[in-house]
N, C-alpha and C positions, 0 to 999 in steps of 0.2 A: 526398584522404583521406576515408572513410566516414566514418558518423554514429558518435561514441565516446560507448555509454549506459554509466551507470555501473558500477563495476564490481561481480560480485554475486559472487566468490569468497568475500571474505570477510562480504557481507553473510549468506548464507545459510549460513554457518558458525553466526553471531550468533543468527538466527532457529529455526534447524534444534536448537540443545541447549540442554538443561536445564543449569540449575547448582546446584553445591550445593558450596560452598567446603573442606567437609570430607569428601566424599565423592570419592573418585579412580574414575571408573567408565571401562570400555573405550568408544570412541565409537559403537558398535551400541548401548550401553545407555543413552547419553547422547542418541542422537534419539528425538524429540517422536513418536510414534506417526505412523503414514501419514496417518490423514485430517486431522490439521490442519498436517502438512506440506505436502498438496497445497493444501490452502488458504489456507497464509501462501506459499507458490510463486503460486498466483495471484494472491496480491498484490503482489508482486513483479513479476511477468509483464504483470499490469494499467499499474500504474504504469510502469515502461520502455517499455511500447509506448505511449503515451499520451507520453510524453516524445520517442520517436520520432516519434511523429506529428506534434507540435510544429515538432521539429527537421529533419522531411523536409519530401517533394514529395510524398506520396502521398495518396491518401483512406485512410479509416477501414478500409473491406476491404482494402486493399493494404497497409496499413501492420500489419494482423494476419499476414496472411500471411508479410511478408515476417518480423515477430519470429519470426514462430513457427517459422520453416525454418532462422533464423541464431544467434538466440539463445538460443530454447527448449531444444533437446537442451544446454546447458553449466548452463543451469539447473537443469535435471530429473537432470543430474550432479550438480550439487552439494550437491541434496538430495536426494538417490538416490531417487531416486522413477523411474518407469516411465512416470508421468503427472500432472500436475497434476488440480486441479479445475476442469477445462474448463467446466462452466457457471457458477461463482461468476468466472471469468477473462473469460467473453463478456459475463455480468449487469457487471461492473466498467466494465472496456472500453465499452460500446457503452451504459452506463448515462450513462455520470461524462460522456462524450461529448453524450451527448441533453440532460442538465442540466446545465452546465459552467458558463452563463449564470447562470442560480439558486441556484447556489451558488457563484459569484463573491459574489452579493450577500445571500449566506448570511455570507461571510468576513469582505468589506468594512467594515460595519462594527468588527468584533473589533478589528480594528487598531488601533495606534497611530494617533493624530491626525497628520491628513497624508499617512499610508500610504495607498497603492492597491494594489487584488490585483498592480497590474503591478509592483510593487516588490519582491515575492516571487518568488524563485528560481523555477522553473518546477519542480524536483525537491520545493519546500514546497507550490506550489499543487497540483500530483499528488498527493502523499501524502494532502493535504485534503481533495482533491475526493473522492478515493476511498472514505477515511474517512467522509465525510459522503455519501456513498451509499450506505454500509452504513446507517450511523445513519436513515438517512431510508427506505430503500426494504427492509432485507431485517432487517425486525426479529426473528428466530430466532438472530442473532446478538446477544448480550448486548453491551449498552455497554462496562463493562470489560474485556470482552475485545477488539473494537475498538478503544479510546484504549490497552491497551498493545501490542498488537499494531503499531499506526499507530505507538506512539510508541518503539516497539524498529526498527521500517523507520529511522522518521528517523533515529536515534541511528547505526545501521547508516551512516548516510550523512553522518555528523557535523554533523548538521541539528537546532537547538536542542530537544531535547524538552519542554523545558520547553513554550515558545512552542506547539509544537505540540498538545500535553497541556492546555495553558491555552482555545485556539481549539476543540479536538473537546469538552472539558468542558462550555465553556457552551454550545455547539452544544449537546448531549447533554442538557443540563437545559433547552433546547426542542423538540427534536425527542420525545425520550423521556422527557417530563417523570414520569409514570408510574412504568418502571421503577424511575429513581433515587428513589425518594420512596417508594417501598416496603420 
């Protein structure tokens, strides 16, 4: 049996529309503009191959490739897109990879007492990592939009957002201590 990464049919339902509980709108009117569909698709994209990676035999370039040919086009379906955002998906990927170490022990602490990064799901340390490679290396993206964007992935994946939302937070108020303080 292949590698089964999660499922993103209905994540990217989740990600892909706005809501608005008294507005009934058609679902062309209901997705989020192209370019930051391409870029929560890259995080999404980011995240599963990194979880492949994990979960295979292969390196880092084999393990893109091979997302990119099996699982890519059902993604790029499901948030009707033509293409992701292929550089924030390589910067992710090949970022969260190079520093993985460093922000294990970015997390480590956070936890509960007793907790180690290895006691977290492999789908909460992804989301993380991820998230705090935004926070850390590609500051153009604003904080808030990172912790809820990260913290709508988990929720997608019925992954505590609280917990997650609490770890990017304080992350957040060291990495960018600046922004939020403004």
């Amino acid at each position: 049996m292949g590698l089964q990464l999660p499922d993103i049919a209905n994540l990217s339902k989740e990600i892909n529309v706005m809501s608005d509980a008294d507005i009934v709108l058609s679902e062309e009117e209901t997705l989020r503009p192209p370019s930051i569909r391409r870029r929560a698709a890259a995080r999404i994209a980011a995240i599963q191959t990194l979880y492949q990676l994990w979960a295979g035999d292969q390196d880092l370039p084999q393990t893109v490739a091979s997302y990119q040919s099996r699982y890519m086009p059902s993604l790029l379906e499901d948030f009707k897109l033509k293409h992701l955002n292929e550089q924030h998906y390589t910067q992710l990927v090949f970022g969260v990879e190079s520093e993985r170490v460093k922000m294990d022990a970015m997390i480590t602490p956070l936890l509960g007492e007793g907790w180690t990064i290895d006691r977290l799901n492999q789908i909460e340390r992804d989301i993380l990592r991820t998230a705090i490679f935004e926070l850390e290396y590609l500051p153009d993206i604003p904080v808030k939009t990172i912790i809820a964007e990260y913290s709508a992935i988990a929720d997608c994946w019925e992954i505590d957002t609280g917990f997650i939302t609490a770890i990017l937070d304080k992350l957040a108020h060291t990495l960018r201590q600046g922004e939020l303080s403004a």
